[in-house]
N, C-alpha and C positions, 0 to 999 in steps of 0.2 A: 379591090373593086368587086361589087358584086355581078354577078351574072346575071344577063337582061333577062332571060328563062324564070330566074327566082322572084324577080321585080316583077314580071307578069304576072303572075303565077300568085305572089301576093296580095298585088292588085283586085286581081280578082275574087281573092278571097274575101278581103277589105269589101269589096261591092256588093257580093252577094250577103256579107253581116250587113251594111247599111241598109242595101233594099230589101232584105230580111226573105227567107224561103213563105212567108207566110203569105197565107191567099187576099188579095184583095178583095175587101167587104161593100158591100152592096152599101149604096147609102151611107159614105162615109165618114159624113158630117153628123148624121143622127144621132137623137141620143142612144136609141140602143145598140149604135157601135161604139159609143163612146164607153158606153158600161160594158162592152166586149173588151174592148181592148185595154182601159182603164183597170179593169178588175179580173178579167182572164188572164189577161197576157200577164200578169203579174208572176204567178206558176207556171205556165205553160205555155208552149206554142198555141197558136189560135187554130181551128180548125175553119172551113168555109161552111157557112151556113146551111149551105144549099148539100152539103157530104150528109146530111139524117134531117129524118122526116122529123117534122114536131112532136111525135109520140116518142124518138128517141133522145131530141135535145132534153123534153121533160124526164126523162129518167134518167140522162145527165148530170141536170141541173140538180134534181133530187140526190142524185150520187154527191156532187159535189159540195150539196145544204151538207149533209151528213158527214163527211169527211172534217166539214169546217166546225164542227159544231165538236166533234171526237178531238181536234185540236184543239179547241178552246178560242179557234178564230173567229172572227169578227163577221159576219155573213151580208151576203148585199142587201142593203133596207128593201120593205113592201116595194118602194116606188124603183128601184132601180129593176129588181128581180121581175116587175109585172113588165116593163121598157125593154127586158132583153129578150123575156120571153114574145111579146108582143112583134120586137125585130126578128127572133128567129122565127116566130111563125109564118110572119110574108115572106121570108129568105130559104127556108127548109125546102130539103130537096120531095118529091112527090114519090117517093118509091118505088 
């Protein structure tokens, strides 16, 4: 028999993977959450939009063009990349 302690205890660990640590995104039907989480979350945890100002997601985004590009991976098209920038700019924090 397992110990109710352990059953807790995994349970919860179980929920907190499901509901996932990651921040709830503003507008979260849009598309430019959709290109967050579709294309971020792929590598990485998500960060909340509103955590860097738009002068820091652009140097970001820029870090992460160039990391994709040094692997030889595949980068978000013009129309996704102008959608997320466009979402973090209304969602960026103000400094």
């Amino acid at each position: 028999m397992v110990p109710r302690s352990l059953l807790t205890a995994t349970a919860g660990v179980l929920l907190l993977g499901a509901v996932g640590c990651e921040p709830a995104l503003p507008e979260p039907d849009s598309p430019g959450a959709t290109v967050l989480r579709e294309r971020c979350r792929g590598c990485h945890r998500l960060s909340a939009p509103g955590s860097m100002t738009i002068d820091m997601w652009r140097v970001q985004i820029a870090r992460m063009h160039e990391r994709f590009a040094q692997a030889q991976r595949p980068w978000l098209t013009p129309d996704e990349e102008r959608t997320l920038l466009d979402y973090l700019q209304r969602h960026a924090g103000q400094g």
